[in-house]
N, C-alpha and C positions, 0 to 999 in steps of 0.2 A: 611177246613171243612165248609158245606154250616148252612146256620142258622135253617134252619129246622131237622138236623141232631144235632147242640147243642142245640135245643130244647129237643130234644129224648132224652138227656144226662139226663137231669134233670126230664123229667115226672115225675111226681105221686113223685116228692121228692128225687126219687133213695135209697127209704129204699129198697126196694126189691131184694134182693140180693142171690145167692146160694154161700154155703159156707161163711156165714157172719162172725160168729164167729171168723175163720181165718184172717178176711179180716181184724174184727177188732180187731186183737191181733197184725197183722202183723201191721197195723197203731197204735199201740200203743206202740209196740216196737221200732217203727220207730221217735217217738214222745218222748221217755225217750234218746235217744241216740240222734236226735237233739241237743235236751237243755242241755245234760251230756255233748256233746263238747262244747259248747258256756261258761258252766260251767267251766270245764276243760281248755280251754282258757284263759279264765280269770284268774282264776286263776295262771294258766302261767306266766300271765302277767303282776303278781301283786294289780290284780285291786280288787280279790277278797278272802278274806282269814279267815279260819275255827275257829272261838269264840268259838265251844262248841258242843258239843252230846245231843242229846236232847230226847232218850230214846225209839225211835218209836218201839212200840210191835205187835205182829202179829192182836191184834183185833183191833187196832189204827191203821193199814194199811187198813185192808179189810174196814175198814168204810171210810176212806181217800177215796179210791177209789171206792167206792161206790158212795160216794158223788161226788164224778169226774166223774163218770159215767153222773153220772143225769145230771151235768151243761152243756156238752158237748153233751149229747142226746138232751137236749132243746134250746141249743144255734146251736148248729148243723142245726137242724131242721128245727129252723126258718128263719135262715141264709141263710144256704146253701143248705136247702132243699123248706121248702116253701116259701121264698123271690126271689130267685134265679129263681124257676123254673116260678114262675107269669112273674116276671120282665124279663125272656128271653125270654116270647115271645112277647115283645115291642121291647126292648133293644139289643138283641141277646145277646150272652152268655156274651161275655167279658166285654159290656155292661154294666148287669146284674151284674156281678160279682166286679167290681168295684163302682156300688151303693153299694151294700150290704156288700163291704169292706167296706168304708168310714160308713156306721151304725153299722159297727162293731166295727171300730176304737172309733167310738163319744160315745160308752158304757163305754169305759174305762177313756173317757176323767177324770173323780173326784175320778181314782182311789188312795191311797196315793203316792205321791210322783210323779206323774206320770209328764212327760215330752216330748218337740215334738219329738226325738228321737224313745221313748213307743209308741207312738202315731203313727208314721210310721211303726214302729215293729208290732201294732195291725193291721193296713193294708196290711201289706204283710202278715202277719200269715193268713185275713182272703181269699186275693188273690191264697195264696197258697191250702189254704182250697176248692176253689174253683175248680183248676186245679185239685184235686185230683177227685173230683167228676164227672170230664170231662173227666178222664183218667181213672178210676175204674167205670164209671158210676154209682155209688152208692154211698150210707152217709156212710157206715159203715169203710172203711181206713179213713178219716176223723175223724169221731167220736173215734177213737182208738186213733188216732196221738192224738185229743185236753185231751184224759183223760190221755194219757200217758206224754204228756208235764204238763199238771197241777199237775199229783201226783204227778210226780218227782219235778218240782221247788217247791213244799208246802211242802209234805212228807219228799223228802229224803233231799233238799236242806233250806229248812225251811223259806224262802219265801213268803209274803204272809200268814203265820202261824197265826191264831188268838193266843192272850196273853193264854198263858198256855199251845197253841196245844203241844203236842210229836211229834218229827221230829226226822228223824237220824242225821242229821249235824243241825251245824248251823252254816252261813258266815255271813259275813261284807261286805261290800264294802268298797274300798279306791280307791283315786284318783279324776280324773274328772266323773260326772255325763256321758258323754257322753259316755264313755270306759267304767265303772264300771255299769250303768244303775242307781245309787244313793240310793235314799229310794225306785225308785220304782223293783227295781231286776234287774237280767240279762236279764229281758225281754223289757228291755229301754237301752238296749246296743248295740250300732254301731257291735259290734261282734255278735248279734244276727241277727239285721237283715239285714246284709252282708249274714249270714245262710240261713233267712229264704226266702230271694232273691236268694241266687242258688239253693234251695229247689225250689221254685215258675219256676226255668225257667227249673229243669229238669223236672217235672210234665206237665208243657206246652210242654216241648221240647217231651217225649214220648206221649203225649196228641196226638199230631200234627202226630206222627208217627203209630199209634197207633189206629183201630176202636175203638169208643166207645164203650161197652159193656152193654149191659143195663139188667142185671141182674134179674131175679123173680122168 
């Protein structure tokens, strides 16, 4: 693909979309089932195992993800909508898309427990983020994928939960930090971002195959 062509991907941000709604439920179901197998995995594996229930009720969801809404709308946006589209027409996409990994990784660097494992796992998460928007030509599978991965690791996996939140489970980790992801979650775990690396190459892999679309 020429560089004036992953320019187009990104115009005006790629909020513009027909059919978004779908676009973003389909990325957001795409985003709970990710991290439910890495989840899933893990647990397999030993590395991760269920301490408790933790009560999540229906208006304790809808706010959850509400709030997962918002974080992903404006991290999205800036990220991978207006950072991306500036910096690819210097950069060209891939470019582009690996600065604004690397400032999307360096946001998580102080998160608790966080580790260089986490830390690779925030840069593929945001590499992958990228390919989706190069591939859908638009924010909105993206934005779906990142709210449907955040409910699920906070909401149902309990995660990242502030002291008091109601979750539907609640797990531990055991074992090595690197397999279990430690205090910082399954999002600092080699089994995740093994995932979120063959996520990243099949979105580039149909990217490549693939006209961009650019949606309004």
């Amino acid at each position: 693909m020429g560089a004036a062509r992953s320019r187009q991907v990104v115009r005006r941000g790629g909020i513009h979309a027909s059919r978004a709604i779908w676009r973003a439920l389909v990325g957001a179901v795409s985003g709970a089932f990710v991290i439910s197998l890495s989840v899933g995995a893990l647990c397999g594996l030993g590395a991760l195992a269920r301490t408790g229930a933790g009560g999540l009720g229906l208006a304790g969801a809808v706010v959850a993800a509400l709030y997962f809404c918002l974080v992903a709308a404006v991290q999205e946006g800036v990220f991978r909508g207006w950072a991306l589209s500036v910096l690819a027409r210097r950069s060209g996409f891939w470019g582009a898309a690996v600065i604004t990994s690397l400032a999307f990784a360096a946001i998580h660097v102080f998160a608790p427990g966080q580790n260089a494992v986490g830390l690779l796992a925030m840069g593929m998460f945001g590499l992958a983020m990228c390919a989706a928007v190069r591939r859908f030509g638009t924010l909105w599978w993206a934005m779906g994928f990142h709210t449907g991965w955040d409910f699920t690791l906070t909401a149902i996996f309990g995660f990242g939960a502030a002291p008091g939140q109601r979750v539907l489970w609640r797990l531990a980790p055991h074992g090595p930090a690197w397999l279990s992801g430690g205090a910082a979650g399954p999002e600092a775990s080699a089994i995740t971002l093994a995932m979120l690396g063959c996520l990243l190459g099949a979105l580039a892999w149909r990217g490549l195959r693939t006209r961009p679309q650019t949606r309004r």
